[in-house]
DRENDO-1510 file (C-alpha; in Angstrom, 1 decimal, always signed):
<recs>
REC; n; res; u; v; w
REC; 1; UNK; +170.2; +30.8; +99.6 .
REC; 2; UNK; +166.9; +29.0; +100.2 .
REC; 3; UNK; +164.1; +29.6; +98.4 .
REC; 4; UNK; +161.1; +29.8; +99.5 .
REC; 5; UNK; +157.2; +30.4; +98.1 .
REC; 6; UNK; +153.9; +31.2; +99.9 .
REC; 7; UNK; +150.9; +30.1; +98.6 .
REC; 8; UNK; +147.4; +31.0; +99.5 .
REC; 9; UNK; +144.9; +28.4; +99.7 .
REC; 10; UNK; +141.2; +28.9; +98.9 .
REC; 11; UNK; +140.7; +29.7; +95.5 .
REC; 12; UNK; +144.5; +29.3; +95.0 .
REC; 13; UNK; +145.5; +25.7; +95.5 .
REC; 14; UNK; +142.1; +24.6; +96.0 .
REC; 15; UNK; +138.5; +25.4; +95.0 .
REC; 16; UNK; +136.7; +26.9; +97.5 .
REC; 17; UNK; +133.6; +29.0; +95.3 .
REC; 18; UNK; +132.5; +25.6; +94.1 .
REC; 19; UNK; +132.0; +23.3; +97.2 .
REC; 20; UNK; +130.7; +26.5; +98.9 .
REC; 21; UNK; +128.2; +27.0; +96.5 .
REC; 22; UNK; +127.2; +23.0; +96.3 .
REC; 23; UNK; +127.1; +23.6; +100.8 .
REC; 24; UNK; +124.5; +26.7; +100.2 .
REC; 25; UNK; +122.2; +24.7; +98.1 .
REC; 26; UNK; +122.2; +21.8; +100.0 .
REC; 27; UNK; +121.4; +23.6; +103.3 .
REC; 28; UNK; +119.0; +25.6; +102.1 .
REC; 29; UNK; +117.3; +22.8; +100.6 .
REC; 30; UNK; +117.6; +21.2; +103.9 .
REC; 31; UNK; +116.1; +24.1; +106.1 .
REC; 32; UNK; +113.2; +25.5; +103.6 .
REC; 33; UNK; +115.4; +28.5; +103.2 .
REC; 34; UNK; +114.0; +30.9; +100.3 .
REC; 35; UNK; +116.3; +33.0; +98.1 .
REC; 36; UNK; +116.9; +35.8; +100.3 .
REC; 37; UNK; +117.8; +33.6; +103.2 .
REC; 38; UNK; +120.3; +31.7; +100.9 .
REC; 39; UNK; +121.7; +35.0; +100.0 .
REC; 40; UNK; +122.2; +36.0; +103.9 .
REC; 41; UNK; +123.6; +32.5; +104.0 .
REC; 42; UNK; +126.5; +33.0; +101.5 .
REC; 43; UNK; +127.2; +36.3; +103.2 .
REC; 44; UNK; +127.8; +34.5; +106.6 .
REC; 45; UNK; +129.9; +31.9; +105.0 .
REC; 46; UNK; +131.7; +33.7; +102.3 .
REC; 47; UNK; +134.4; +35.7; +103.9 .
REC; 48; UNK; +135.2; +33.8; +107.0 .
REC; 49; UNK; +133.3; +30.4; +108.4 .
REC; 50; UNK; +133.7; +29.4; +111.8 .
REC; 51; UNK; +132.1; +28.0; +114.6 .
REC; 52; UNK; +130.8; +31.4; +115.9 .
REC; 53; UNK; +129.5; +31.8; +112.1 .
REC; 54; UNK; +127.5; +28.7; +112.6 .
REC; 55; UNK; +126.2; +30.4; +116.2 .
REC; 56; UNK; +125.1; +33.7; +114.1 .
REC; 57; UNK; +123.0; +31.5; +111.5 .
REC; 58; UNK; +121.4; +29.1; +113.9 .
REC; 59; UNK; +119.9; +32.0; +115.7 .
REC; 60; UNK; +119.4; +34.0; +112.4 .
REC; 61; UNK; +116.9; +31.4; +111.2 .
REC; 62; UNK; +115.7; +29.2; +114.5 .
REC; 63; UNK; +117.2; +26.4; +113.8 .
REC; 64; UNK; +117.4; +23.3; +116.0 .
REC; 65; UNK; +120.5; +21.5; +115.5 .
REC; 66; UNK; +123.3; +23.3; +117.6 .
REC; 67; UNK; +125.7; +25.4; +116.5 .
REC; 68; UNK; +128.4; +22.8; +116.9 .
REC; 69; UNK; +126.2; +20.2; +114.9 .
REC; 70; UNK; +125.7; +22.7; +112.2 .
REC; 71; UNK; +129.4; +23.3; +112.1 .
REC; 72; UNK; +131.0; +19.6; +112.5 .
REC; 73; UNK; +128.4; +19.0; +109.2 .
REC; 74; UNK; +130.0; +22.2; +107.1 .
REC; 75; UNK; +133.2; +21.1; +107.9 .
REC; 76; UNK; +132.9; +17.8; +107.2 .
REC; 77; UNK; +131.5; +19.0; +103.8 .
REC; 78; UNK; +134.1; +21.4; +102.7 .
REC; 79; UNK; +137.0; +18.5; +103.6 .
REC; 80; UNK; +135.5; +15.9; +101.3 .
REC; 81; UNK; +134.2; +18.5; +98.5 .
REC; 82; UNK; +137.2; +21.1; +98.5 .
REC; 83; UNK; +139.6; +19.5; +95.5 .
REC; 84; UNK; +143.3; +19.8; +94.2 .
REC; 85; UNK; +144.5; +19.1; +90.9 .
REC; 86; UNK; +146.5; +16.5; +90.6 .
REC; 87; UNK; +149.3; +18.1; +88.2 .
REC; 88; UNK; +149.4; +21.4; +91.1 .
REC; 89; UNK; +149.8; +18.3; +93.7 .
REC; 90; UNK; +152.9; +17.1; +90.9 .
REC; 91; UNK; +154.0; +21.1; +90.4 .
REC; 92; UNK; +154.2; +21.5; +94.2 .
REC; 93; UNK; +156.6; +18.8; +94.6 .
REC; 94; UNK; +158.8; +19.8; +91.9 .
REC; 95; UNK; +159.2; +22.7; +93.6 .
REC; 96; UNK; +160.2; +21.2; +96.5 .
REC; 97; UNK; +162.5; +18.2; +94.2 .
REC; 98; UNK; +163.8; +21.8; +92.8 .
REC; 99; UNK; +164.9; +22.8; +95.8 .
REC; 100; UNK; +161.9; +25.2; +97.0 .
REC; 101; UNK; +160.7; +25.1; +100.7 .
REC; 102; UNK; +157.0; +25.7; +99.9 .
REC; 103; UNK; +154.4; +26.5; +102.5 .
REC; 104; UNK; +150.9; +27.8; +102.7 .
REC; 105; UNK; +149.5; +31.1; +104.6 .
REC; 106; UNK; +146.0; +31.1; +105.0 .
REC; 107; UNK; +143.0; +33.2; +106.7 .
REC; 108; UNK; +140.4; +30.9; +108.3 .
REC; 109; UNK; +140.3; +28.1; +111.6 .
REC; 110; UNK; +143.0; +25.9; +112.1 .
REC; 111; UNK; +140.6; +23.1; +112.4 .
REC; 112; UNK; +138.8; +23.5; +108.5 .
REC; 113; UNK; +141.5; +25.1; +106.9 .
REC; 114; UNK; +143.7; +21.8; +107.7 .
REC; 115; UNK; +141.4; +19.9; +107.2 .
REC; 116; UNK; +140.6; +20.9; +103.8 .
REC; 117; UNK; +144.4; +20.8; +103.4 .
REC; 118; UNK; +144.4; +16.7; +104.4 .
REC; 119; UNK; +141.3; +16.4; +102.3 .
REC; 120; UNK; +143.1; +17.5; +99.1 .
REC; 121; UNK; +145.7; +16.0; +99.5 .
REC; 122; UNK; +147.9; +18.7; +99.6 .
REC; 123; UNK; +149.2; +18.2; +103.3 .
REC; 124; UNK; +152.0; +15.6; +101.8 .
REC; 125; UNK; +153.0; +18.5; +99.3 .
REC; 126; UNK; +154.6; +21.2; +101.2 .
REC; 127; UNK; +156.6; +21.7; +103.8 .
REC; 128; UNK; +154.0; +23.7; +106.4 .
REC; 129; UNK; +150.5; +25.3; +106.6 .
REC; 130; UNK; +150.1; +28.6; +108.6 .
REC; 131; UNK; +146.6; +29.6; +109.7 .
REC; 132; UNK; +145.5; +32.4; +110.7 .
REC; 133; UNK; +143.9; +31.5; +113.6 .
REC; 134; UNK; +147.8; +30.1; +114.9 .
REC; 135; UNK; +149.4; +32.9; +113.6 .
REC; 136; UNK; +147.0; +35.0; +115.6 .
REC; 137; UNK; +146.9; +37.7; +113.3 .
REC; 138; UNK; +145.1; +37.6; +109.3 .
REC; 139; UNK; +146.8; +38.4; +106.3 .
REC; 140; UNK; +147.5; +40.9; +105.4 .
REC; 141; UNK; +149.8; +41.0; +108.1 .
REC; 142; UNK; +153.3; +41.0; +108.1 .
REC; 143; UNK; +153.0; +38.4; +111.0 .
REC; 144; UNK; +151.1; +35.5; +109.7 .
REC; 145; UNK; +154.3; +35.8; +106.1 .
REC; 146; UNK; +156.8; +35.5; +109.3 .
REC; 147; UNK; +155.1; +32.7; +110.7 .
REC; 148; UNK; +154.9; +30.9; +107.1 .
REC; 149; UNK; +158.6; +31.1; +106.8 .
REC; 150; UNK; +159.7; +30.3; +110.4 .
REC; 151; UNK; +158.1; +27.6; +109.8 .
REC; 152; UNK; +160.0; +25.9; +106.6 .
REC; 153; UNK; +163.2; +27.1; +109.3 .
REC; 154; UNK; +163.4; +30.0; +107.1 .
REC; 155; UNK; +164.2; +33.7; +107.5 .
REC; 156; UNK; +161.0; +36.3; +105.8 .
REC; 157; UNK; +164.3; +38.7; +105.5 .
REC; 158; UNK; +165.8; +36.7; +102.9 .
REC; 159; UNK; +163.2; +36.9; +100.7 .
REC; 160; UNK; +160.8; +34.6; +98.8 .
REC; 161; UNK; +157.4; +34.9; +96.7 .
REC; 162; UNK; +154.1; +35.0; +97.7 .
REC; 163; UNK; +151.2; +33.4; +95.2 .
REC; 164; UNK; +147.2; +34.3; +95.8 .
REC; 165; UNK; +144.3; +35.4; +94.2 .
REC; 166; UNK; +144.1; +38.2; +97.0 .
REC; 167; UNK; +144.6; +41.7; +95.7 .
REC; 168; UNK; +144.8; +43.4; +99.2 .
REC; 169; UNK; +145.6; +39.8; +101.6 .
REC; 170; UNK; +148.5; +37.8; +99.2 .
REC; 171; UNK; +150.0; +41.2; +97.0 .
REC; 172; UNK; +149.9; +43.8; +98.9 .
REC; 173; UNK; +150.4; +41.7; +102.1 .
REC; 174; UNK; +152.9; +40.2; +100.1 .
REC; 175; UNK; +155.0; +42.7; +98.9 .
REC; 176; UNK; +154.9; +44.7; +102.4 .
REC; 177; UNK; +156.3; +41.7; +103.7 .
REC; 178; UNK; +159.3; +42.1; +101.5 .
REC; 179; UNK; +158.0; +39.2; +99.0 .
REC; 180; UNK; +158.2; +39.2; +95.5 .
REC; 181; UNK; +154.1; +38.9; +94.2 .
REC; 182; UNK; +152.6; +36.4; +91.4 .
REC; 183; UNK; +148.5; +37.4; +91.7 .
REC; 184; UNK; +146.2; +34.2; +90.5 .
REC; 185; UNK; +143.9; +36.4; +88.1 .
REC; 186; UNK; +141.6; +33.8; +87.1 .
REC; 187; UNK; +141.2; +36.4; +84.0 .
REC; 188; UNK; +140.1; +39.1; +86.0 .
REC; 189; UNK; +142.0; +42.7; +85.3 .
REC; 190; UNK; +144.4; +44.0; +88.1 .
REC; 191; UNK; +142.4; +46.5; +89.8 .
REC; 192; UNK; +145.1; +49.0; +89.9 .
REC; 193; UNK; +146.4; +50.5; +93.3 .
REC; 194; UNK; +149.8; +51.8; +94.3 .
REC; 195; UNK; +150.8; +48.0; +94.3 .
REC; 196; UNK; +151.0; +45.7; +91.9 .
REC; 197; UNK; +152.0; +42.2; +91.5 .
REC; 198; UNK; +155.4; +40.8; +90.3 .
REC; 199; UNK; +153.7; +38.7; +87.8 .
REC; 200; UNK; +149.9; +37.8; +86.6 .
REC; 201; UNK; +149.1; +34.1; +85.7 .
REC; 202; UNK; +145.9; +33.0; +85.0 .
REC; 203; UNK; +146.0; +29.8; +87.4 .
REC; 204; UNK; +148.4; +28.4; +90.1 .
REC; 205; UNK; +149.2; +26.1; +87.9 .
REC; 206; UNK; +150.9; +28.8; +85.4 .
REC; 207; UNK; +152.7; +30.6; +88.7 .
REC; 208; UNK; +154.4; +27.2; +89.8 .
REC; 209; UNK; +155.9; +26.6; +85.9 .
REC; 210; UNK; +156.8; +30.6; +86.5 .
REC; 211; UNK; +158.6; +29.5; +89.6 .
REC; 212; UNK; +160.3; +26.4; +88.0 .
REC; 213; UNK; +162.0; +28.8; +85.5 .
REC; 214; UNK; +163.0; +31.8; +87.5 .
REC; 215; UNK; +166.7; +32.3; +88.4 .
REC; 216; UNK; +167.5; +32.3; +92.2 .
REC; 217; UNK; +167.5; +35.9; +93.6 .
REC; 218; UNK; +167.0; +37.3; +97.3 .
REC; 219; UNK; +165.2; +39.9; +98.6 .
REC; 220; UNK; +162.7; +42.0; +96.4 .
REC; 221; UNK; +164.2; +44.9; +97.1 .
REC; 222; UNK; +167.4; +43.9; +95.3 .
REC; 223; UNK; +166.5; +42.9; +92.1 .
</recs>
């Protein structure tokens, strides 16, 4: 049987608190924005950035360049800041030396979220990326796990895993797409909930060495 793994991206394979961070400063600086406006700033950026994000912040705070400038410059930002390690670039293709079809399902555009893909160098690592905006639905939605697997030309009914640092978008989307769960805790505790995760690593790095060493099985609901 085919195995398969889903990872997350931001703050999964990549960074994305970091170069988001280094973007807030630097625009802020730019635009004579004071603390509370940098605040409102990270709250428009944090959860999802887009190019009707960009709209909302240019009229938020008057600002002159268009919403399409404002966007091609945070874009072209988060591609050449947004980094991933070379040894997870090395673990993902043992995975797929191993055996694994390995893909990526991720909330955000197309255009940034491949684009910070390319940047890092991941896009030559796995076998397909799956956006949210193509899968036309977020996770946690069954749809967009689907979509992830269809896309390695494999079926979501015969099982796989799912790895994120998302309790509610990679476990329990996750698991209620039939996937087995490995949560990226970055030493945070599991909240708790009705759902938990498979397994806890502390970094992607110790989910992939997980992988390596776990015997082939198929669905979660037979093991």
């Amino acid at each position: 049987m085919q195995r398969l793994v889903i990872f997350d991206l931001d703050n999964t394979l990549v960074d994305r608190q970091g170069p988001l961070a280094d973007w807030v400063s630097a625009f802020s600086a730019q635009h004579a924005l004071d603390d509370d406006a940098r605040l409102r700033l990270l709250q428009f950026v944090r959860e999802r950035a887009c190019p009707e994000t960009f709209e909302a912040i240019r009229n938020q705070y008057g600002l002159a360049p268009s919403a399409a400038t404002l966007w091609r410059d945070y874009l072209a930002h988060m591609a050449r800041s947004v980094t991933c390690p070379a040894h997870v670039l090395e673990g993902l293709s043992m995975l797929r030396r191993a055996g694994w079809k390995v893909a990526i399902a991720t909330n955000g555009t197309s255009e940034i979220q491949n684009a910070k893909v390319a940047g890092a160098g991941i896009a030559d690592h796995v076998d397909a990326v799956c956006t949210s905006e193509a899968a036309g639905v977020r996770k946690p939605e069954i749809v967009i796990f689907e979509k992830a697997a269809a896309a390695c030309g494999v079926d979501l009914a015969h099982g796989g895993w799912m790895v994120g640092d998302g309790v509610d978008t990679d476990i329990h989307g996750g698991s209620a797409a039939g996937l087995r769960t490995v949560w990226i805790s970055g030493g945070r505790p599991w909240p708790g909930g009705d759902t938990a995760p498979d397994h806890v690593t502390t970094d992607v790095l110790q989910a992939i060495d997980l992988l390596l060493t776990t015997p082939s099985r198929g669905h979660r609901d037979g093991f």
